[in-house]
mmCIF file of the N, C-alpha and C atoms, coordinates in Angstrom:
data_MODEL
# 
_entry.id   MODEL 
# 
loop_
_atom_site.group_PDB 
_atom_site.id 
_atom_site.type_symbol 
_atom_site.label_atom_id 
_atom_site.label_alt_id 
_atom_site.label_comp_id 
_atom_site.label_asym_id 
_atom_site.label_entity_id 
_atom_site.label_seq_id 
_atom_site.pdbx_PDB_ins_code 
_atom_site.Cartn_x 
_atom_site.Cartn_y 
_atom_site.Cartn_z 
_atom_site.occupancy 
_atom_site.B_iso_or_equiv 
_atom_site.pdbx_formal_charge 
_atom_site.auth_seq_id 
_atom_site.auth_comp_id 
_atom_site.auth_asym_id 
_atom_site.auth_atom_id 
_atom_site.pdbx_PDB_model_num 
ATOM 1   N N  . UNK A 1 1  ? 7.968   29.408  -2.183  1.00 0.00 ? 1  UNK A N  1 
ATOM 2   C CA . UNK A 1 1  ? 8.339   28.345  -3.089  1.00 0.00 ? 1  UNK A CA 1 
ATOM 3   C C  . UNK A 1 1  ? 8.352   26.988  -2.384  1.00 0.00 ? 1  UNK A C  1 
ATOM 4   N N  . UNK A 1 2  ? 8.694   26.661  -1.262  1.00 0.00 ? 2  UNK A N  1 
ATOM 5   C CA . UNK A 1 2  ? 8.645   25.827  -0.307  1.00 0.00 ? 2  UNK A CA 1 
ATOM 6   C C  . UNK A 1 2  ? 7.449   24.920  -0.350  1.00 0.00 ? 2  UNK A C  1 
ATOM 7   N N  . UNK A 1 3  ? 6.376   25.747  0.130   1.00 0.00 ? 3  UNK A N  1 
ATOM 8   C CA . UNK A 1 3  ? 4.733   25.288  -0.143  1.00 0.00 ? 3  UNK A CA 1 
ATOM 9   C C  . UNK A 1 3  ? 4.376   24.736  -1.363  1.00 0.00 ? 3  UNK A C  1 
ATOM 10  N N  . UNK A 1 4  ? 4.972   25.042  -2.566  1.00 0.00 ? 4  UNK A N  1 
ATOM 11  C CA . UNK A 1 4  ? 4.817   24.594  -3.805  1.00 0.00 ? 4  UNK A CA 1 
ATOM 12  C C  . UNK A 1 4  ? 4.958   23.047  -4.315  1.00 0.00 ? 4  UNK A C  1 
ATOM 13  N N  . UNK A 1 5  ? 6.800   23.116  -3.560  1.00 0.00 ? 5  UNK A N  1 
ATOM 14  C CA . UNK A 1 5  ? 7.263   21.706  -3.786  1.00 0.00 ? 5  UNK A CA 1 
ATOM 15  C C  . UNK A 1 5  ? 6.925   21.177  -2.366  1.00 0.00 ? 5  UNK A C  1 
ATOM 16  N N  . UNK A 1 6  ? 6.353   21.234  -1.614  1.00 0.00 ? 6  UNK A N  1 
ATOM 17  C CA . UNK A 1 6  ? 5.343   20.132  -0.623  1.00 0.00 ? 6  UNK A CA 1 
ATOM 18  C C  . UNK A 1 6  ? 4.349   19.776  -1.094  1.00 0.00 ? 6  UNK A C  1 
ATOM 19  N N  . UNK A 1 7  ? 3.674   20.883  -2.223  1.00 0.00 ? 7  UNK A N  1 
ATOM 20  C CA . UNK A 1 7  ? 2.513   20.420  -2.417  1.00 0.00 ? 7  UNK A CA 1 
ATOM 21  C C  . UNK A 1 7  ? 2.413   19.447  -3.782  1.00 0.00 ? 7  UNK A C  1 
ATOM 22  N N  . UNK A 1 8  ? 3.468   19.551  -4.394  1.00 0.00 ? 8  UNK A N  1 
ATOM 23  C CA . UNK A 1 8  ? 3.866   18.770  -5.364  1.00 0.00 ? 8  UNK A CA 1 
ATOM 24  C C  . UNK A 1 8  ? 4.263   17.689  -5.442  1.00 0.00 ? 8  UNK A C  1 
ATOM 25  N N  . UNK A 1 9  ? 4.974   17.361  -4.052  1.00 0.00 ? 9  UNK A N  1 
ATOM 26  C CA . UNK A 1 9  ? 5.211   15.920  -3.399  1.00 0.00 ? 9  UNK A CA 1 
ATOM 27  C C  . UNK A 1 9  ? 4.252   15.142  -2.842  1.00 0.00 ? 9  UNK A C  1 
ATOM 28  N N  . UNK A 1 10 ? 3.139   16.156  -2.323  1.00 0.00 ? 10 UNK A N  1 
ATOM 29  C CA . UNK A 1 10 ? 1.990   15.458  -1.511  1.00 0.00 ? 10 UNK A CA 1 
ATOM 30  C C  . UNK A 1 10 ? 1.379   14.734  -2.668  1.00 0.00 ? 10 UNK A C  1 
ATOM 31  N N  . UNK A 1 11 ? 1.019   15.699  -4.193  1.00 0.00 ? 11 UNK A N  1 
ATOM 32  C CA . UNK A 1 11 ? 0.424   15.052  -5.423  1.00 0.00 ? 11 UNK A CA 1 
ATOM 33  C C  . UNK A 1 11 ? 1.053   14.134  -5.374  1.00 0.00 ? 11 UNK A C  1 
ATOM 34  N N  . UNK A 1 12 ? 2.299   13.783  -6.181  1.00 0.00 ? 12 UNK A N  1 
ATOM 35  C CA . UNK A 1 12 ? 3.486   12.869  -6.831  1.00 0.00 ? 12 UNK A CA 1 
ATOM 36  C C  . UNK A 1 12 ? 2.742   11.723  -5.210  1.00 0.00 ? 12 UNK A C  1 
ATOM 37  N N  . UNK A 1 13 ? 3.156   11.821  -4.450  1.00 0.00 ? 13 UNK A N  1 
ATOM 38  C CA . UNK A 1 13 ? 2.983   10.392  -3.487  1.00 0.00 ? 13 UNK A CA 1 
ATOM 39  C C  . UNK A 1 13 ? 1.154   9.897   -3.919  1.00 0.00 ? 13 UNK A C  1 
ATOM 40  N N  . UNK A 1 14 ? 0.377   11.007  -4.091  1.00 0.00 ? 14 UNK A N  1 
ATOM 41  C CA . UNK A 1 14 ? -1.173  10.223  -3.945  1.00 0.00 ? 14 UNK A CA 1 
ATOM 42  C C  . UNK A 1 14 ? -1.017  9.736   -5.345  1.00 0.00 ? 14 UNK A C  1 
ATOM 43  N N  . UNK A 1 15 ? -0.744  10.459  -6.497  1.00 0.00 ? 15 UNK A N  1 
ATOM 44  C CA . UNK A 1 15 ? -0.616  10.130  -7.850  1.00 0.00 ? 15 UNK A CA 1 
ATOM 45  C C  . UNK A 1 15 ? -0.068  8.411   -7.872  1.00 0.00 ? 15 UNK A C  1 
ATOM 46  N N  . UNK A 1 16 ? 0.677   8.248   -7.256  1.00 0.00 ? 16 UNK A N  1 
ATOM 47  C CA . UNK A 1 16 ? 1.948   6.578   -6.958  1.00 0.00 ? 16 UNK A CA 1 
ATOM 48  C C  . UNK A 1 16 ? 0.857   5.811   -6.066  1.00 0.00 ? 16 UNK A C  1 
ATOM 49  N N  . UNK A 1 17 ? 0.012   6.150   -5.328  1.00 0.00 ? 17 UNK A N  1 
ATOM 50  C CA . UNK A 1 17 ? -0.630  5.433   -4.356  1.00 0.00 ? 17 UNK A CA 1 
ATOM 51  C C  . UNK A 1 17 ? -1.764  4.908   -5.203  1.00 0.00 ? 17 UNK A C  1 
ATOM 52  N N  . UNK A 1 18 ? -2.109  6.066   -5.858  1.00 0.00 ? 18 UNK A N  1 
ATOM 53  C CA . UNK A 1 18 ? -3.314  5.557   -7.199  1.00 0.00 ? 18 UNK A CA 1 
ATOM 54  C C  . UNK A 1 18 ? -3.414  4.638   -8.119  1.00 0.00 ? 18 UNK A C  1 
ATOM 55  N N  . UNK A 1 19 ? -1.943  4.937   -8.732  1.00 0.00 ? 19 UNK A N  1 
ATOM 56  C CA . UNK A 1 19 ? -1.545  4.168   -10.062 1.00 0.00 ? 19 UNK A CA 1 
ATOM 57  C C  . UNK A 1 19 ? -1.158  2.633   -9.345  1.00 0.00 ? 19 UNK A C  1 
ATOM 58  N N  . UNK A 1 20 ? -0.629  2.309   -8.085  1.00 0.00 ? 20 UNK A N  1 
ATOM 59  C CA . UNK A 1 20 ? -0.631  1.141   -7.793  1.00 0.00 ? 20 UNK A CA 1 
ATOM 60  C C  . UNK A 1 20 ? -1.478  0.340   -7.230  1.00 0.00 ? 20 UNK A C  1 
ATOM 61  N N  . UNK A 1 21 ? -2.922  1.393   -6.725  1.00 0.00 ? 21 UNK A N  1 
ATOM 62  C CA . UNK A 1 21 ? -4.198  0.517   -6.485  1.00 0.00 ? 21 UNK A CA 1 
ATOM 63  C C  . UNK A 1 21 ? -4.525  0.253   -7.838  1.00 0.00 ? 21 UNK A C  1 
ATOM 64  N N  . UNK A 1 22 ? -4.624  1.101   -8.985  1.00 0.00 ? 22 UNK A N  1 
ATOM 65  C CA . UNK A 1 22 ? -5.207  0.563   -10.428 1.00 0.00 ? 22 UNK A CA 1 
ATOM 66  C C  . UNK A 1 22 ? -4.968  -1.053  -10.778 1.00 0.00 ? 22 UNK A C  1 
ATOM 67  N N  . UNK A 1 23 ? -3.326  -1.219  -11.014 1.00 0.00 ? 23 UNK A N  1 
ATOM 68  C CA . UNK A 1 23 ? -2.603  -2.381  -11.071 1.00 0.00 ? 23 UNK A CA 1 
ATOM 69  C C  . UNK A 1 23 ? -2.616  -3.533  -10.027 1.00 0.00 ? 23 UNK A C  1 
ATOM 70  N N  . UNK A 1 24 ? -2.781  -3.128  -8.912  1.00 0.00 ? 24 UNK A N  1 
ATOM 71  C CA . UNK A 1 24 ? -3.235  -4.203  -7.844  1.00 0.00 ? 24 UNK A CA 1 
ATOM 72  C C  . UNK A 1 24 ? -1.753  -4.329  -6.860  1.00 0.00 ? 24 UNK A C  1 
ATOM 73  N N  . UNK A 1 25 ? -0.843  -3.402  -6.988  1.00 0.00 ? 25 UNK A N  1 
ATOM 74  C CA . UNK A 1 25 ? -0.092  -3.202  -6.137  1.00 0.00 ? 25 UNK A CA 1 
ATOM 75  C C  . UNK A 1 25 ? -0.361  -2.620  -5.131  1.00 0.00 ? 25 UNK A C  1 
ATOM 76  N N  . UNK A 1 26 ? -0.262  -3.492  -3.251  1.00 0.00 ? 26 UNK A N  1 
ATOM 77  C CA . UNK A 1 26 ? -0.531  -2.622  -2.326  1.00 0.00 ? 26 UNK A CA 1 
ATOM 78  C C  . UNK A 1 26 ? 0.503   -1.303  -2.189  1.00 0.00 ? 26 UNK A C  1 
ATOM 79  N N  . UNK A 1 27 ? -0.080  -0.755  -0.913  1.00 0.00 ? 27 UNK A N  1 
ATOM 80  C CA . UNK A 1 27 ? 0.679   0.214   -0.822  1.00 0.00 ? 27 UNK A CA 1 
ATOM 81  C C  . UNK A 1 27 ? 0.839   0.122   0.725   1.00 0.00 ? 27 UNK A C  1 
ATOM 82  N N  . UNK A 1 28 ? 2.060   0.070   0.929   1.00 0.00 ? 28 UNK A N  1 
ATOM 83  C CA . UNK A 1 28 ? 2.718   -0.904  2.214   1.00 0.00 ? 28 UNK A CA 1 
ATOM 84  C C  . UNK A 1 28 ? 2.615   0.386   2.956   1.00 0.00 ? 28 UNK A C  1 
ATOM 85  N N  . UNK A 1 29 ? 2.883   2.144   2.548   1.00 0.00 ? 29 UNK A N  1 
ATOM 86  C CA . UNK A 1 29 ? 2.812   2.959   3.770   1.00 0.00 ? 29 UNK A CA 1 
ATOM 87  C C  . UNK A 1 29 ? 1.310   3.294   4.186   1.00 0.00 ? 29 UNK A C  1 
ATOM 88  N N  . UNK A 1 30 ? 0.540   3.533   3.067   1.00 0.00 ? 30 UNK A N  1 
ATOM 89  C CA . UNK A 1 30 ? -0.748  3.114   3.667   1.00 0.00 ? 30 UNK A CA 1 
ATOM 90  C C  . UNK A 1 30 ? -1.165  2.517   4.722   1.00 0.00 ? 30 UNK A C  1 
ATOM 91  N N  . UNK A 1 31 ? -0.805  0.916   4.867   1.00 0.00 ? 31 UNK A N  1 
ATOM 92  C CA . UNK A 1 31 ? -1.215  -0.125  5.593   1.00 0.00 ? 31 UNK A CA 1 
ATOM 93  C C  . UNK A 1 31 ? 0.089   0.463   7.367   1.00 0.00 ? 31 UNK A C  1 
ATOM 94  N N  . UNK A 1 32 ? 1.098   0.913   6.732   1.00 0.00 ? 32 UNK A N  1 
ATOM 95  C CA . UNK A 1 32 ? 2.079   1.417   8.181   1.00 0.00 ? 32 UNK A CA 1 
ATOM 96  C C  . UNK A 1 32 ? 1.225   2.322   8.698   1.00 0.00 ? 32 UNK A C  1 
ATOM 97  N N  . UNK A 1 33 ? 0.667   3.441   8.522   1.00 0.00 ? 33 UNK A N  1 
ATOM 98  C CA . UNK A 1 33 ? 0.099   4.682   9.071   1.00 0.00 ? 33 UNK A CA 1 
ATOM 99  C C  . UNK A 1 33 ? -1.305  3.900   9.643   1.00 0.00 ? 33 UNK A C  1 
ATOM 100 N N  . UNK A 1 34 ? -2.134  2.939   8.815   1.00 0.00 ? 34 UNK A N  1 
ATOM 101 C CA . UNK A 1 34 ? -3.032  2.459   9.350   1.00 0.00 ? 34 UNK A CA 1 
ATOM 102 C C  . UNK A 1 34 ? -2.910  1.674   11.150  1.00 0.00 ? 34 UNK A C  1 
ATOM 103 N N  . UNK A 1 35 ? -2.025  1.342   10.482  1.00 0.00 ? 35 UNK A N  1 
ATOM 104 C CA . UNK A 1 35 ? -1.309  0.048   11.667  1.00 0.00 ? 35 UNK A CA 1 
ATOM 105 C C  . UNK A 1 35 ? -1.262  0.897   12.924  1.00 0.00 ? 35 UNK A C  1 
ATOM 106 N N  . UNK A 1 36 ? -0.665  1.691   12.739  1.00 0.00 ? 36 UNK A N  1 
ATOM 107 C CA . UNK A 1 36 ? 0.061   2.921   13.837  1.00 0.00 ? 36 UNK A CA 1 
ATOM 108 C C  . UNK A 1 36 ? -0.807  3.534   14.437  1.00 0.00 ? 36 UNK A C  1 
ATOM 109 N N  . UNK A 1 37 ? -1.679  4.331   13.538  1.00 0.00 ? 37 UNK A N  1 
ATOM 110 C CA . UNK A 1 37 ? -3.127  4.905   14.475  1.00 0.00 ? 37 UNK A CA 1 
ATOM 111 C C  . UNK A 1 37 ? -4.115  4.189   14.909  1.00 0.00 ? 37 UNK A C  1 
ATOM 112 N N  . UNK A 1 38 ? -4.500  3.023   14.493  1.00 0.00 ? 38 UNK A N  1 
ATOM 113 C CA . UNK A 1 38 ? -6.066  2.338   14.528  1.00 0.00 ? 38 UNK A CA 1 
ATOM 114 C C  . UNK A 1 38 ? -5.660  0.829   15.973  1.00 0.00 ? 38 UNK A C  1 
ATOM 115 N N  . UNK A 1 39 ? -4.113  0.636   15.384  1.00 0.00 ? 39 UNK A N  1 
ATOM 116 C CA . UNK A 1 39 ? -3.739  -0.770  15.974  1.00 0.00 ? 39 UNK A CA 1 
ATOM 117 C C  . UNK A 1 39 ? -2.570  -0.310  16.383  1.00 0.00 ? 39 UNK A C  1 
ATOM 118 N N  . UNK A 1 40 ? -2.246  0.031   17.613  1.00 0.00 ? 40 UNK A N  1 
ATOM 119 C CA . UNK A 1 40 ? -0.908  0.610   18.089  1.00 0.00 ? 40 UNK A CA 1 
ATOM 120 C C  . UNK A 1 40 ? -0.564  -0.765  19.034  1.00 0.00 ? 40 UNK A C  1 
ATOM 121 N N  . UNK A 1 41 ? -1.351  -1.130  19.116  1.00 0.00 ? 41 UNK A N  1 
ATOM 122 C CA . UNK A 1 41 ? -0.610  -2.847  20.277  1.00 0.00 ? 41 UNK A CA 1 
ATOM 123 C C  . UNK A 1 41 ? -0.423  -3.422  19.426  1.00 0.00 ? 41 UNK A C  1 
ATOM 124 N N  . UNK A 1 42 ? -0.772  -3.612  17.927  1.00 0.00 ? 42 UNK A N  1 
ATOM 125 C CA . UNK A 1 42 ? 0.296   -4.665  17.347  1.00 0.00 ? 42 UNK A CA 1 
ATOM 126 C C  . UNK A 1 42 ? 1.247   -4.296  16.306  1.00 0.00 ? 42 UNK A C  1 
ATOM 127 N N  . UNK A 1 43 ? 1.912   -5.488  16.141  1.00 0.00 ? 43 UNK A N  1 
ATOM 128 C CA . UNK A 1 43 ? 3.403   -5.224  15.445  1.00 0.00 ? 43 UNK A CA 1 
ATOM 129 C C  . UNK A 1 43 ? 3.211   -5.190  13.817  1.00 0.00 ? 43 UNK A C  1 
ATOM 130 N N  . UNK A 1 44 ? 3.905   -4.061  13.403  1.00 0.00 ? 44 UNK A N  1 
ATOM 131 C CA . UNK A 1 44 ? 3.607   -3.921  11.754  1.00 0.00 ? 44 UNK A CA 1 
ATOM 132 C C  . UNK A 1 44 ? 4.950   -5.224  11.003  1.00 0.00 ? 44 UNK A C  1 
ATOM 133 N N  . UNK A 1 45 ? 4.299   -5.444  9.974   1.00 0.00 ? 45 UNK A N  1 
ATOM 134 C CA . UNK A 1 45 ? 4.420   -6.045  9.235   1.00 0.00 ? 45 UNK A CA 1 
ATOM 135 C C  . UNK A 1 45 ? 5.771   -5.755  8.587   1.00 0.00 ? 45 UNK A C  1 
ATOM 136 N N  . UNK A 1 46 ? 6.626   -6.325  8.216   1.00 0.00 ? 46 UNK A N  1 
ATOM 137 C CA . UNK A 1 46 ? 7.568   -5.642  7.189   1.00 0.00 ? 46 UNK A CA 1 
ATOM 138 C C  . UNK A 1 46 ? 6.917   -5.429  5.634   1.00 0.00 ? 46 UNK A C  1 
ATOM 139 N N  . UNK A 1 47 ? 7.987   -5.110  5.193   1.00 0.00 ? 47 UNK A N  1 
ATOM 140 C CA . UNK A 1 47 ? 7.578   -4.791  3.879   1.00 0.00 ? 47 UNK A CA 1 
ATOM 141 C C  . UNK A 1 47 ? 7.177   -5.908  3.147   1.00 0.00 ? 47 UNK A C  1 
ATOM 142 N N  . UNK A 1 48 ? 8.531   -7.262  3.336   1.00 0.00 ? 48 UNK A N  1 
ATOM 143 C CA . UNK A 1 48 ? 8.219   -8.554  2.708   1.00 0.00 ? 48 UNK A CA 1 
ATOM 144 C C  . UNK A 1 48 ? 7.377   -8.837  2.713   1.00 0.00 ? 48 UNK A C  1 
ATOM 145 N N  . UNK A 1 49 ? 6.898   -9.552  4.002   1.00 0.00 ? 49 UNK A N  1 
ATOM 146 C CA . UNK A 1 49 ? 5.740   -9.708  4.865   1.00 0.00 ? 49 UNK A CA 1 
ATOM 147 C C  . UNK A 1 49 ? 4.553   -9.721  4.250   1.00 0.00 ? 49 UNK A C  1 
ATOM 148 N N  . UNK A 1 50 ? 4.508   -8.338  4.271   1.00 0.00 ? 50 UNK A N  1 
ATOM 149 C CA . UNK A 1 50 ? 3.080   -7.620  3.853   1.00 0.00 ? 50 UNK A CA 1 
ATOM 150 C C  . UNK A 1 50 ? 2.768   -7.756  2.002   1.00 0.00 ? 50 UNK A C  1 
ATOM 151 N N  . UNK A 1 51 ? 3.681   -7.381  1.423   1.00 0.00 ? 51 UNK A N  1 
ATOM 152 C CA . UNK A 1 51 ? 3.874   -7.899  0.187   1.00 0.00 ? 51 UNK A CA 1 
ATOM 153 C C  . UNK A 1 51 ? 3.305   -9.611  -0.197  1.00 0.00 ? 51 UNK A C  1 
ATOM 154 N N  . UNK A 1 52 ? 3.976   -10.507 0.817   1.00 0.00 ? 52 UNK A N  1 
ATOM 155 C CA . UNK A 1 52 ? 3.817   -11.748 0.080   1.00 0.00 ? 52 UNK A CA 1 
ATOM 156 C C  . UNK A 1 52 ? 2.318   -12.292 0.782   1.00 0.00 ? 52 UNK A C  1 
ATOM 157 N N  . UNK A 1 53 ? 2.191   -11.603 1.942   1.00 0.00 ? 53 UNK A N  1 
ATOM 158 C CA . UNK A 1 53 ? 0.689   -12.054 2.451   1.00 0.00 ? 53 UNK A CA 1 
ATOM 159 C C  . UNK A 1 53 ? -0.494  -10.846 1.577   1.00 0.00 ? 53 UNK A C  1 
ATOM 160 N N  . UNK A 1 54 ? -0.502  -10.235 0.848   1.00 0.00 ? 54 UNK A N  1 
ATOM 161 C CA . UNK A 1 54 ? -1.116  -9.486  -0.174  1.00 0.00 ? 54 UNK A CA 1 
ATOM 162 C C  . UNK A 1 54 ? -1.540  -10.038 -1.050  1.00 0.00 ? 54 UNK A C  1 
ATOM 163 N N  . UNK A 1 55 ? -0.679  -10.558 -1.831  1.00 0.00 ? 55 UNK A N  1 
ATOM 164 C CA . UNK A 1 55 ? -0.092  -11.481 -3.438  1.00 0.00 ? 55 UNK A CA 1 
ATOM 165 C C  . UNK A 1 55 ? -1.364  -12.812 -2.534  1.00 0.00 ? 55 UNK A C  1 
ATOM 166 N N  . UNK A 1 56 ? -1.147  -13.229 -1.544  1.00 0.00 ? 56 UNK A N  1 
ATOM 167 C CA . UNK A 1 56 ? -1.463  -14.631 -1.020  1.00 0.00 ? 56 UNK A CA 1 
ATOM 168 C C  . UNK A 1 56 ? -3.115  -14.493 -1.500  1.00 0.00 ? 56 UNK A C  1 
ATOM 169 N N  . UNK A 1 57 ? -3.600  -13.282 -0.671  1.00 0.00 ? 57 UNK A N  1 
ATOM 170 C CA . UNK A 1 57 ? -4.914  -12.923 -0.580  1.00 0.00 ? 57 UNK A CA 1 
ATOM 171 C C  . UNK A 1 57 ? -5.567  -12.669 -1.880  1.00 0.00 ? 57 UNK A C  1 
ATOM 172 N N  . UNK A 1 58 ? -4.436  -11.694 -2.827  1.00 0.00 ? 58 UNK A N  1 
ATOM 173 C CA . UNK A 1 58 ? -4.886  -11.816 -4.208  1.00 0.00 ? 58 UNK A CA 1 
ATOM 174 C C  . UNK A 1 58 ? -5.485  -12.876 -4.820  1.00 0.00 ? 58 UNK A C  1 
ATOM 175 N N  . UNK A 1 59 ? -4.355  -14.170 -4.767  1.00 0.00 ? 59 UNK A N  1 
ATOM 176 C CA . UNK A 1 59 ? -4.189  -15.417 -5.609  1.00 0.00 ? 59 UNK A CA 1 
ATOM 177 C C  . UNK A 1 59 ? -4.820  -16.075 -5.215  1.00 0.00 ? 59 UNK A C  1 
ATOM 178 N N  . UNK A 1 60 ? -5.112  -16.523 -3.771  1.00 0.00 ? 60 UNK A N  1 
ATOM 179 C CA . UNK A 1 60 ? -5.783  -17.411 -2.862  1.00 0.00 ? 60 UNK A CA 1 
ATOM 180 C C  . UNK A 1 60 ? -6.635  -18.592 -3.608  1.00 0.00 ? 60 UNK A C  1 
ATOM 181 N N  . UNK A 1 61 ? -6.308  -19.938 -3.703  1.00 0.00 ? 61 UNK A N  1 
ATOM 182 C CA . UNK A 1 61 ? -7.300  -20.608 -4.393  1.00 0.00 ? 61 UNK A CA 1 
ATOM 183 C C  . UNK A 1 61 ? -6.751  -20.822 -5.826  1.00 0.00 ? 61 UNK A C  1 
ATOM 184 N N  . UNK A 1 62 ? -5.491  -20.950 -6.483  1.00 0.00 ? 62 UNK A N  1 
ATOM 185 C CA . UNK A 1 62 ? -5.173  -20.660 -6.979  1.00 0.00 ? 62 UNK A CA 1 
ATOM 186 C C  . UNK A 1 62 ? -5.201  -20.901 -8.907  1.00 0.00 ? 62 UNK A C  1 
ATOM 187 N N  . UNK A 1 63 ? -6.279  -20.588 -8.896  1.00 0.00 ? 63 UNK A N  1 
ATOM 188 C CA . UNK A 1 63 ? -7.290  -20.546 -10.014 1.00 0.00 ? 63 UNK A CA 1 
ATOM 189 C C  . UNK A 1 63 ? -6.699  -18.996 -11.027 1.00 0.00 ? 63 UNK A C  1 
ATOM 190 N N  . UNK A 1 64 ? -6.568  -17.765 -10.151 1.00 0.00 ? 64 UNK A N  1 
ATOM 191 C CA . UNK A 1 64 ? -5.954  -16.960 -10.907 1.00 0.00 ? 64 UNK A CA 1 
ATOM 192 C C  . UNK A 1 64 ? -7.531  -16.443 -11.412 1.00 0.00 ? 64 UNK A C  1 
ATOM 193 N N  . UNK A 1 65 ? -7.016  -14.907 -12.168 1.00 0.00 ? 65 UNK A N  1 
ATOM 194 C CA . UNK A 1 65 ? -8.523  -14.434 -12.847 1.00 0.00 ? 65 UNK A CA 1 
ATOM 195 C C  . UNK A 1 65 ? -9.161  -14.579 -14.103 1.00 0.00 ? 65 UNK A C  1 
ATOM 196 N N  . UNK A 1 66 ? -8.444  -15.904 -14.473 1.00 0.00 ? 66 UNK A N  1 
ATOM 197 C CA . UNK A 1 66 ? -8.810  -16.511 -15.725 1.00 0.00 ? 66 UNK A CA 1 
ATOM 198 C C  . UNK A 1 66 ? -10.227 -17.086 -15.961 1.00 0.00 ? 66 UNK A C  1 
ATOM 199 N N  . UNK A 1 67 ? -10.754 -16.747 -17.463 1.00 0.00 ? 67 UNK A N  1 
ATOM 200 C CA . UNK A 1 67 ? -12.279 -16.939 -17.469 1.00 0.00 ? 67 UNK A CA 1 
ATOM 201 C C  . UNK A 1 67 ? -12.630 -19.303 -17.334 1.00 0.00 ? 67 UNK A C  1 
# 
């Protein structure tokens, strides 16, 4: 039963990781695990951080996605 609800959590987290790339919400543990294996000499981001420099990159120019 154990294996079940791991594997049900592993869904439920990719399911949340999905639905907030759809909407354009990052996904801040994504970018931690990235950070950690690929870039271990530099310093991760907080959550804020990473959040408001996201939004920045989104908006950038700030025209917005209006026709």
């Amino acid at each position: 039963m154990v294996s079940r609800w791991a594997g049900l959590g592993h869904a439920w987290r990719r399911a949340v990781q999905v639905a907030r790339l759809m909407i354009g919400v990052p996904d801040y543990d994504t970018y931690v695990e990235h950070m950690r294996r690929h870039h271990p000499d530099r310093e991760v981001m907080s959550y804020a951080r990473f959040f408001d420099e996201r939004l920045q990159a989104r908006y950038r120019g700030g025209g917005g996605r209006c026709c």
